[in-house]
C-alpha positions as CSV (number, residue, x, y, z in Angstrom):
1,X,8.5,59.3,169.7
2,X,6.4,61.4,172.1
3,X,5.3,65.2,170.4
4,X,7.1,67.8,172.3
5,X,5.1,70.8,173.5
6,X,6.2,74.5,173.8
7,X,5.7,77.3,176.1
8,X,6.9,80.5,176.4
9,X,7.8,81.8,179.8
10,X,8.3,85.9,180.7
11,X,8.5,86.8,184.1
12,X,11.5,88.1,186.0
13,X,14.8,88.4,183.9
14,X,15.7,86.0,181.6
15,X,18.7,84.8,183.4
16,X,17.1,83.9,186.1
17,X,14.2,82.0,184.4
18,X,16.4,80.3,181.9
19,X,18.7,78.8,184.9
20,X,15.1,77.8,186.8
21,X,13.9,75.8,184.1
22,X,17.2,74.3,183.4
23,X,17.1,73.0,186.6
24,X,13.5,71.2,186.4
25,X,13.4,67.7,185.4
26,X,11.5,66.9,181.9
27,X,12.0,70.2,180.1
28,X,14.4,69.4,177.5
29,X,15.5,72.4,176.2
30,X,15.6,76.1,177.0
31,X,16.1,79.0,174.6
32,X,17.0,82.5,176.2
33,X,15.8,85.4,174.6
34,X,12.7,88.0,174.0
35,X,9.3,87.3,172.9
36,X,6.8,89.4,171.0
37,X,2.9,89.2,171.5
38,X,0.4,90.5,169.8
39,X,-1.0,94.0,170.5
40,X,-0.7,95.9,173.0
41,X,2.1,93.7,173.9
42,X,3.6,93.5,170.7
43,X,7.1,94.7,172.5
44,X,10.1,92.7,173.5
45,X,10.1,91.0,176.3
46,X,12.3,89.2,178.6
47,X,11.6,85.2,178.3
48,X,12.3,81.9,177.3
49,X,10.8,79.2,175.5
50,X,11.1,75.5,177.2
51,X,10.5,71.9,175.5
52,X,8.6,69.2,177.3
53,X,7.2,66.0,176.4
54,X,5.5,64.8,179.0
55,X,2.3,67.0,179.2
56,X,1.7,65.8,183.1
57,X,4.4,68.6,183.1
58,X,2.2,71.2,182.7
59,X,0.9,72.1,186.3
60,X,4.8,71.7,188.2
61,X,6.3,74.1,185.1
62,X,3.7,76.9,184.8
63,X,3.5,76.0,189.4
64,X,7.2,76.4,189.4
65,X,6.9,79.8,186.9
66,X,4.5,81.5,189.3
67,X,6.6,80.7,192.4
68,X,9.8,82.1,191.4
69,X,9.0,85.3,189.8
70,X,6.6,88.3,191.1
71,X,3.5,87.1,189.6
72,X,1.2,89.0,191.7
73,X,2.6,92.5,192.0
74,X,3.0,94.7,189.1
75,X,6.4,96.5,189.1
76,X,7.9,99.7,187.2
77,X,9.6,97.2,184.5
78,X,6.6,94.9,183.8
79,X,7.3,96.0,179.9
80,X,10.8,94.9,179.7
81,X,10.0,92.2,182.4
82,X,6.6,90.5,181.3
83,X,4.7,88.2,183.4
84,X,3.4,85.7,180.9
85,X,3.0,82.6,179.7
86,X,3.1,82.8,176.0
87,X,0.9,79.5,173.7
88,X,1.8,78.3,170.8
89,X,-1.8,77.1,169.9
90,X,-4.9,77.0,171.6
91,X,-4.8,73.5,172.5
92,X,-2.1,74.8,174.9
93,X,-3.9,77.7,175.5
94,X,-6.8,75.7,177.3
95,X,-4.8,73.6,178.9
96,X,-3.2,76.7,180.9
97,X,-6.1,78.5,181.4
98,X,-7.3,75.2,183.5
99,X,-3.9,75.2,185.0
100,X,-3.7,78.8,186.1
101,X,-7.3,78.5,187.4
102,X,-6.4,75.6,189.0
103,X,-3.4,76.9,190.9
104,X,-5.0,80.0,191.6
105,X,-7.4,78.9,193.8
106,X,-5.2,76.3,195.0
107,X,-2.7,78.6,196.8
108,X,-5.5,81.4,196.7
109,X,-3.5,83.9,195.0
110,X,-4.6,86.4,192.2
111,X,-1.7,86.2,189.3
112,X,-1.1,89.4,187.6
113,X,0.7,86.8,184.9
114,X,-1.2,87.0,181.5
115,X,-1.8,84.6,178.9
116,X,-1.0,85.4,175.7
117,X,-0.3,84.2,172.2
118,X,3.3,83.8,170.5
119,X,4.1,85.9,167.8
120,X,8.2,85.9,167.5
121,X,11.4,85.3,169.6
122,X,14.5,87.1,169.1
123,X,17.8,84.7,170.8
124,X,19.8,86.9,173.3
125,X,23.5,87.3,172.5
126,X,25.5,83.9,172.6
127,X,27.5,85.7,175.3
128,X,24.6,85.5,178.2
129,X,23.1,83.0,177.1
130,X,23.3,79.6,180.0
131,X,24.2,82.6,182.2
132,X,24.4,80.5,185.4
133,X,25.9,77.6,184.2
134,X,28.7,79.7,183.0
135,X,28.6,81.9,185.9
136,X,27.5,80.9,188.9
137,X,29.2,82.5,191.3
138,X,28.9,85.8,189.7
139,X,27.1,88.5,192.4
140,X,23.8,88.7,190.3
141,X,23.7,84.5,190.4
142,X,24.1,84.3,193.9
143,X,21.6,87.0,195.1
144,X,18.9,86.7,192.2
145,X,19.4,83.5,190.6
146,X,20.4,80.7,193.8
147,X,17.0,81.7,195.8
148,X,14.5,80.7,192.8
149,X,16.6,77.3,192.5
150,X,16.0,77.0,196.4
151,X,12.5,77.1,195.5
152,X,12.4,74.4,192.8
153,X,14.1,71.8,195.2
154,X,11.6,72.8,197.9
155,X,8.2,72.3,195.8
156,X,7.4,69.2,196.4
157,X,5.9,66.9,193.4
């Protein structure tokens, strides 16, 4: 049985990246909620945590994260809306760093997205959570949530 590897992912609302990375072949689970760093950004924050096994993974999901969210502007709600990618250990922590690097220079783009560790996730209400699968042609789906899938089809891996 292959170990399964964990990453947090913050970045626009939670709706939208929970329905993203439900839509990306290989992660295997997806839990909607809010994360908690460590100080200073040891407040709530909008994010999921994924499940992958396969750690050739890595690149496409944290490539996929920094395309559909706005990971190189910083916005009035970056507090309640936290570009990050949160570890769970700093095997995984390395491993991103490369990545980020990596990607960075690749598509020459300075992220604003920071690395940080996990401290705690606090589950959103059953009610929103798998919000586009249970909704998706509700207005905020449609205008938010349909463009970010448009991107996953389109990168090409």
């Amino acid at each position: 049985m292959k170990v399964k590897s964990k990453l947090g992912l913050g970045g626009g609302c939670h709706w939208c990246t929970e329905a993203v990375f439900q839509a990306v072949t290989g992660v295997e689970n997806v839990k909607q909620g809010y994360i908690k760093s460590v100080a200073p950004q040891d407040h709530r924050s909008e994010a999921i945590i994924i499940e992958f096994s396969d750690l050739k993974l890595l690149e496409r999901i944290i490539d996929i994260h920094l395309q559909t969210h706005a990971s190189t502007k910083q916005h009035s709600r970056r507090k309640e809306y936290r570009s990050a990618i949160y570890y769970f250990d700093e095997e995984m922590k390395s491993k991103v760093e490369v990545v980020m690097n990596t990607l960075s220079r690749k598509r020459n783009q300075k992220y604003i997205t920071q690395l940080l560790p996990f401290v705690s996730f606090e589950k959103s209400w059953e009610n929103i959570r798998n919000y586009y699968k249970t909704r998706p042609n509700a207005p905020f789906c449609k205008r938010y949530i349909e463009p970010k899938l448009t991107i996953v089809k389109r990168m090409s891996w």
